[in-house]
N, CA and C atoms as an extended XYZ file, in Angstrom:
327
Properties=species:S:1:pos:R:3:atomname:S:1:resname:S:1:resid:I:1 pbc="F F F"
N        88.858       64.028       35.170 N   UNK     1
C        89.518       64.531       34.012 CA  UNK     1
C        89.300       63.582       32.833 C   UNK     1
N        89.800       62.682       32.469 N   UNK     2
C        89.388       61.349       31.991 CA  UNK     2
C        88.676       59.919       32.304 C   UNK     2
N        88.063       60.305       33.303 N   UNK     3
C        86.993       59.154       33.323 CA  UNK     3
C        86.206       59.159       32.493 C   UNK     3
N        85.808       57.927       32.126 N   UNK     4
C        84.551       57.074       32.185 CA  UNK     4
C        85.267       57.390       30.205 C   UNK     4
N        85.806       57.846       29.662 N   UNK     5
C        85.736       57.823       28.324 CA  UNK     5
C        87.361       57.674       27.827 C   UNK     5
N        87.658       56.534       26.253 N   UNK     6
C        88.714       56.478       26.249 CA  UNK     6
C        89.485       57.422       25.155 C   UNK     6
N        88.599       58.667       24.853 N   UNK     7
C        89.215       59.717       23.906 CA  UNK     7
C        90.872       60.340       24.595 C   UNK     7
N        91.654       60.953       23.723 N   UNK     8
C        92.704       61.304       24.226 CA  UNK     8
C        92.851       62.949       24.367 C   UNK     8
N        91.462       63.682       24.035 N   UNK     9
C        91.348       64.909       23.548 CA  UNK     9
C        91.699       65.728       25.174 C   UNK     9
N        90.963       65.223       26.222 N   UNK    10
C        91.009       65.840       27.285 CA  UNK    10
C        91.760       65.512       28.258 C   UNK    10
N        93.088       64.621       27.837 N   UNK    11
C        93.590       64.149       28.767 CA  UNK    11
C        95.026       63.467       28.067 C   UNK    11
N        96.341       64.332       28.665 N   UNK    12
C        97.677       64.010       28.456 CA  UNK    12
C        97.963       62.499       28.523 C   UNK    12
N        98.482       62.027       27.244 N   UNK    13
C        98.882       60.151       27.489 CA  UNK    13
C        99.722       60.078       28.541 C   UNK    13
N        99.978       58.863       28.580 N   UNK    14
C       100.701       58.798       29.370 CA  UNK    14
C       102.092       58.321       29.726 C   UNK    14
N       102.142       57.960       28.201 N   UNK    15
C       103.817       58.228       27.478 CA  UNK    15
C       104.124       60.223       27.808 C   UNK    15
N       103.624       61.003       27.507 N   UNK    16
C       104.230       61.890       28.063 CA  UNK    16
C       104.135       62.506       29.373 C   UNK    16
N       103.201       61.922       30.002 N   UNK    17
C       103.181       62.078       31.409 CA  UNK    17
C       104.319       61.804       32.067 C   UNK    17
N       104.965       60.450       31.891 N   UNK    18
C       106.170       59.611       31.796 CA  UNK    18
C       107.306       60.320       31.706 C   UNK    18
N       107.247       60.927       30.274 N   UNK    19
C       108.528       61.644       29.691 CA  UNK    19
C       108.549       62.677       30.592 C   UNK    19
N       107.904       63.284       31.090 N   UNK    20
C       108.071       64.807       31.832 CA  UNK    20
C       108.235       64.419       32.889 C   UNK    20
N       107.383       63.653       33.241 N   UNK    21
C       108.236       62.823       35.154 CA  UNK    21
C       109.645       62.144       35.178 C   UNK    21
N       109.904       62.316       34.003 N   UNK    22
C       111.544       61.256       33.721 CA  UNK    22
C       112.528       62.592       33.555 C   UNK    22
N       112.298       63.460       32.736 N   UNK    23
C       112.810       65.212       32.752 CA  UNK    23
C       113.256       65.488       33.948 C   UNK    23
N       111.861       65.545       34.361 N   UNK    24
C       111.881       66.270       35.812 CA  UNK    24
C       112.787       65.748       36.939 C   UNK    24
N       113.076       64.510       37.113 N   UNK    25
C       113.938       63.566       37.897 CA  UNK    25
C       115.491       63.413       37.309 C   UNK    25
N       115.360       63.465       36.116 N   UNK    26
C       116.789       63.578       35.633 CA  UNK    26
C       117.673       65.357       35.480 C   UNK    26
N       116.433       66.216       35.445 N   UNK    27
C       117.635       67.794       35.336 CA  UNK    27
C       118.231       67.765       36.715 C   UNK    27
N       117.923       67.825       38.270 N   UNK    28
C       118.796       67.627       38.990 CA  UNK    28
C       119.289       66.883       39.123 C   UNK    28
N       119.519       65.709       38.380 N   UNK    29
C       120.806       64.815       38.410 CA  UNK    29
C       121.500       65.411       37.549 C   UNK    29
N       121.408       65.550       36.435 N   UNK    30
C       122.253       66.309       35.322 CA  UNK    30
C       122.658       67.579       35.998 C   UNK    30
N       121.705       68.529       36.425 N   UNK    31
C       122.939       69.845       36.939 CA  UNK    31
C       123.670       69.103       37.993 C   UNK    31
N       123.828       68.346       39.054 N   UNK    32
C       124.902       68.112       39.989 CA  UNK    32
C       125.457       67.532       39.238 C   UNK    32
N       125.764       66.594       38.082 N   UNK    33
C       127.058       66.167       37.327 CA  UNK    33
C       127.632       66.958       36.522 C   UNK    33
N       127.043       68.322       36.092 N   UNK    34
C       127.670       69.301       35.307 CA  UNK    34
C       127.946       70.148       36.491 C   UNK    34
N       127.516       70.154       37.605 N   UNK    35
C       128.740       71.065       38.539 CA  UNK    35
C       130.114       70.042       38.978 C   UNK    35
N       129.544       69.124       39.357 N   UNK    36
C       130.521       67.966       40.028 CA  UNK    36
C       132.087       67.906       38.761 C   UNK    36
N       131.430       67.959       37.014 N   UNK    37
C       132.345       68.201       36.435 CA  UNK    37
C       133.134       69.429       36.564 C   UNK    37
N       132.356       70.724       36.604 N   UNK    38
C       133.067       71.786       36.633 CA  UNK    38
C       134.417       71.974       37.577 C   UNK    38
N       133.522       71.754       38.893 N   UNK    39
C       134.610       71.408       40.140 CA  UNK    39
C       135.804       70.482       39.843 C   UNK    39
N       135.498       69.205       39.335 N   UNK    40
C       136.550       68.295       38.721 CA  UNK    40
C       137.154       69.127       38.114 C   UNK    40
N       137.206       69.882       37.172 N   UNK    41
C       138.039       70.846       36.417 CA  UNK    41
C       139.026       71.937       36.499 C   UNK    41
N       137.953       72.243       37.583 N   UNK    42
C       138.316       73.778       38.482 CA  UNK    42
C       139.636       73.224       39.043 C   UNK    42
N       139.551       71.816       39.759 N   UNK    43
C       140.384       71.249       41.069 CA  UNK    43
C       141.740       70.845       40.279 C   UNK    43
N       141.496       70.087       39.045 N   UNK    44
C       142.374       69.790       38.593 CA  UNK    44
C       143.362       71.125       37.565 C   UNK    44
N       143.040       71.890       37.392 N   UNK    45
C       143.620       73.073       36.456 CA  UNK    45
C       144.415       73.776       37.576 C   UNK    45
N       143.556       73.777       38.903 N   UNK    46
C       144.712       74.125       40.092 CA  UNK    46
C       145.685       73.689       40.176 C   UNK    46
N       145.139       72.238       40.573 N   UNK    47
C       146.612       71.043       40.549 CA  UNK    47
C       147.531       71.164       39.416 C   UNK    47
N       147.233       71.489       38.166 N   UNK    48
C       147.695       71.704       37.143 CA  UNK    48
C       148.838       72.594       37.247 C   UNK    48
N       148.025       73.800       38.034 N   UNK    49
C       148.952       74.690       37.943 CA  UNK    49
C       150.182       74.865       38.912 C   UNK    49
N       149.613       74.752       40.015 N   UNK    50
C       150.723       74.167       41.053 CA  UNK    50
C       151.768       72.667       40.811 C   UNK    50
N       151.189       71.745       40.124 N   UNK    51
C       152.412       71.198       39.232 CA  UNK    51
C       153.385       71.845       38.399 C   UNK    51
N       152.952       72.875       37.965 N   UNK    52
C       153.835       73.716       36.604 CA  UNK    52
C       154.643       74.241       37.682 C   UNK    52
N       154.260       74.638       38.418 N   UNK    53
C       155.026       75.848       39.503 CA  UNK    53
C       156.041       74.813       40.055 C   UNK    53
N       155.551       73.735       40.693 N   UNK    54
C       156.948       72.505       41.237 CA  UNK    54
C       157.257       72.353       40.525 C   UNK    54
N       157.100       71.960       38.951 N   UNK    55
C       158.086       71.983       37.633 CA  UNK    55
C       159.428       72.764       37.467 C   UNK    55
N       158.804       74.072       37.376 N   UNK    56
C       159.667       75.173       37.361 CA  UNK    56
C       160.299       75.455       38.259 C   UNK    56
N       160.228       75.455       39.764 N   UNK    57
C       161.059       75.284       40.363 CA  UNK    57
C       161.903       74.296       40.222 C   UNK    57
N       161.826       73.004       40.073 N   UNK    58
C       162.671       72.069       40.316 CA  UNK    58
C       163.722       72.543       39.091 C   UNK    58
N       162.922       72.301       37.889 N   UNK    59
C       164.200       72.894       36.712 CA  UNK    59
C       165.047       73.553       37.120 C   UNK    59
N       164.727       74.980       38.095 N   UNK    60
C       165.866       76.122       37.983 CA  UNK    60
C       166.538       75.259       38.491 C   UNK    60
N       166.178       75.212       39.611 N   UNK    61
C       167.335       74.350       40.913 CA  UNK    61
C       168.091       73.188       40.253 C   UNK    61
N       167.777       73.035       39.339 N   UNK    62
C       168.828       71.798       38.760 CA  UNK    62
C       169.240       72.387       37.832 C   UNK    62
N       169.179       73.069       36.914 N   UNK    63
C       170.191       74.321       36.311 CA  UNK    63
C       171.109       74.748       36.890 C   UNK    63
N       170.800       75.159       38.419 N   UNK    64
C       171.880       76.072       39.012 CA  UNK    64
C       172.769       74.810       39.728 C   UNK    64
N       172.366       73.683       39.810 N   UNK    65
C       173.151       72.722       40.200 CA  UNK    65
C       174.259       72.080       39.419 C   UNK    65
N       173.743       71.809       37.935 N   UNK    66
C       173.931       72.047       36.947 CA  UNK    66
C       175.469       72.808       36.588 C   UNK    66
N       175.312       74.228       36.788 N   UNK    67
C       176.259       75.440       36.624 CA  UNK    67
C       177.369       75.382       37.717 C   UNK    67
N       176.543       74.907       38.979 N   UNK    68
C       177.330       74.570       39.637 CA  UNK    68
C       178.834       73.775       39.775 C   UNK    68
N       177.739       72.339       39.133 N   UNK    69
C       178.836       71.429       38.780 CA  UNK    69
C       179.932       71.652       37.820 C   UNK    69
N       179.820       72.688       36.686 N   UNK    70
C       180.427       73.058       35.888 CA  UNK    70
C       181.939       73.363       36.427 C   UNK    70
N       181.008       74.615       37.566 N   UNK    71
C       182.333       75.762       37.811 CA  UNK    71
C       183.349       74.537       38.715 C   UNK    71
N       182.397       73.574       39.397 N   UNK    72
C       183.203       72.751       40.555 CA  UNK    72
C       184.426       72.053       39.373 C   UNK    72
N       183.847       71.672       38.267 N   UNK    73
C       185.273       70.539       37.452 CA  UNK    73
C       185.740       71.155       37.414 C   UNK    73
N       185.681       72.884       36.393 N   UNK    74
C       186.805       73.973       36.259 CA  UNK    74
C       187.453       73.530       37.431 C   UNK    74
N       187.224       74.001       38.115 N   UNK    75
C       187.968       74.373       39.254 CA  UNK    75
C       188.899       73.076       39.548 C   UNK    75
N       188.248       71.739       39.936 N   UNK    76
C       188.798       70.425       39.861 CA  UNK    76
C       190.303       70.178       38.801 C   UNK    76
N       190.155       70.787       37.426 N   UNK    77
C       191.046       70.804       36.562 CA  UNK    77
C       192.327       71.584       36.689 C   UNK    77
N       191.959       72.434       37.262 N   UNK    78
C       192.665       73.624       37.452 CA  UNK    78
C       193.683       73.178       38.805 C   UNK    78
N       193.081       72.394       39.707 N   UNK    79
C       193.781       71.856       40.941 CA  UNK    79
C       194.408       70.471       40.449 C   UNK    79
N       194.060       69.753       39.707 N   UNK    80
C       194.774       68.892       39.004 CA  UNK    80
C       195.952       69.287       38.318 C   UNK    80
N       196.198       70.580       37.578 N   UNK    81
C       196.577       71.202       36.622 CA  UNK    81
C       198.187       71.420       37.432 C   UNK    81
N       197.584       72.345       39.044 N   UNK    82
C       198.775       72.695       39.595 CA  UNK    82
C       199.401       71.649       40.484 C   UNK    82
N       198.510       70.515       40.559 N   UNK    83
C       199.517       69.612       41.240 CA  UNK    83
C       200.307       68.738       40.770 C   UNK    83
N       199.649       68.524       39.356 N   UNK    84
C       201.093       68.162       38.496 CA  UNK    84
C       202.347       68.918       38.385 C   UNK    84
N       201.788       70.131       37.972 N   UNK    85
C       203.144       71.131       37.446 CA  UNK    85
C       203.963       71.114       39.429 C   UNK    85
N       203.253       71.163       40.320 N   UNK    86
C       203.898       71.224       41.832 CA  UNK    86
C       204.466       69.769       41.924 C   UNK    86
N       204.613       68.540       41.247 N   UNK    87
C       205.117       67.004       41.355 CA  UNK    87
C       205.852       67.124       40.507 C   UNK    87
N       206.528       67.720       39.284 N   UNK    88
C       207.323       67.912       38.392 CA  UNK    88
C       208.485       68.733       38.993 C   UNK    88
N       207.794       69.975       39.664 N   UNK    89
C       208.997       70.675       40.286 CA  UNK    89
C       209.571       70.151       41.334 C   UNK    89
N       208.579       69.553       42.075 N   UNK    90
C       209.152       68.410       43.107 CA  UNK    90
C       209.878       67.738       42.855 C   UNK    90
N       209.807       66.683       41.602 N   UNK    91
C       210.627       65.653       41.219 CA  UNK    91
C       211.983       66.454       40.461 C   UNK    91
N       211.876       67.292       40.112 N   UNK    92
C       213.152       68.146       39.337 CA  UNK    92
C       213.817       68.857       40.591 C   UNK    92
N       213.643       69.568       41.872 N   UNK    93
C       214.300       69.718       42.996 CA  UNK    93
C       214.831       68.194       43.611 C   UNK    93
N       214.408       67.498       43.531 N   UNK    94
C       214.742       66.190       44.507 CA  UNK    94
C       215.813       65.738       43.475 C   UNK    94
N       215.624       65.310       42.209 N   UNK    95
C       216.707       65.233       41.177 CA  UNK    95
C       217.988       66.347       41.066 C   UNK    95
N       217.670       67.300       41.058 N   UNK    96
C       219.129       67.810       41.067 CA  UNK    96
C       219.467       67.881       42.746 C   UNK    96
N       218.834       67.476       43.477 N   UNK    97
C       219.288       67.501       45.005 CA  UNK    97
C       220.448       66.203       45.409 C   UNK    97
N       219.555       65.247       44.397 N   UNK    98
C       220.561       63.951       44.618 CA  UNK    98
C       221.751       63.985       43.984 C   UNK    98
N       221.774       64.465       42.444 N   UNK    99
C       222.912       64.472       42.044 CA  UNK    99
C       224.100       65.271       42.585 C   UNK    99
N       224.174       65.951       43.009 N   UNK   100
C       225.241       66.704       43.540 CA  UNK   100
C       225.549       65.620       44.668 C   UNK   100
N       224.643       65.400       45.382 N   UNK   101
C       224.763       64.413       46.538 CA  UNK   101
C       225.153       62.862       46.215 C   UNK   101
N       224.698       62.549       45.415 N   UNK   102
C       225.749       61.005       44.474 CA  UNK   102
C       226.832       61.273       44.343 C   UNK   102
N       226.785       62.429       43.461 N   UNK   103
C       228.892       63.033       42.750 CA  UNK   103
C       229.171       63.137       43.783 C   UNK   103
N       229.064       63.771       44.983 N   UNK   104
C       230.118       64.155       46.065 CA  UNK   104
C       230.331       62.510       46.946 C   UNK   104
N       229.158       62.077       46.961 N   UNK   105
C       229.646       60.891       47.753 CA  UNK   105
C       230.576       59.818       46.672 C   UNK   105
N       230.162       59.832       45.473 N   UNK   106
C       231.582       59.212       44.721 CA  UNK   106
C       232.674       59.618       44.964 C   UNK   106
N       232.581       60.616       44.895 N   UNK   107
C       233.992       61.421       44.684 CA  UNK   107
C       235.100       61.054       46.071 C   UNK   107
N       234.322       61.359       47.034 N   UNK   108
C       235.018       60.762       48.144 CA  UNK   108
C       235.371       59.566       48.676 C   UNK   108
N       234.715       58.628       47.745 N   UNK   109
C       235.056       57.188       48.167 CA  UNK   109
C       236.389       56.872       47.310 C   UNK   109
């Protein structure tokens, strides 16, 4: 092909001989890192999404825990509420229980 003469007419240099053997060795490296990314992507937008989903679950469930706790103080207040007013009537039965029971035992001494 190019022997014996050093014209360049009949014969590819070899700077681009180079360049096209360097092409050629680098597109299948380049497509497996543009799939290898895709997959990276693919994998993580899953994960992504199944994070959102344990997100959202967890939120409700602590909302309704949340609501929960609400109704539990109501309720807490409300049992506070009647065991005062039930220690008042207590202490107002036991008070007029004694007095009659003081006066009469004065009275008889």
């Amino acid at each position: 092909m190019c022997s014996g003469s050093w014209s360049t007419k009949g014969c590819p240099s070899l700077v681009v001989f180079n360049l096209k053997r360097r092409q050629q060795q680098t597109k299948p490296h380049v497509l497996v890192a543009i799939r290898r990314r895709r997959l990276r992507l693919r994998r993580s937008r899953a994960g992504a999404e199944a994070m959102e989903m344990v997100n959202l679950k967890l939120y409700l469930e602590n909302r309704c825990i949340i609501a929960e706790n609400e109704r539990l103080k109501e309720k807490a207040r409300a049992l506070r509420r009647e065991n005062l007013a039930l220690r008042q009537n207590l202490s107002k039965t036991t008070a007029e229980a004694e007095l009659p029971a003081a006066g009469a035992g004065a009275g008889a001494a």
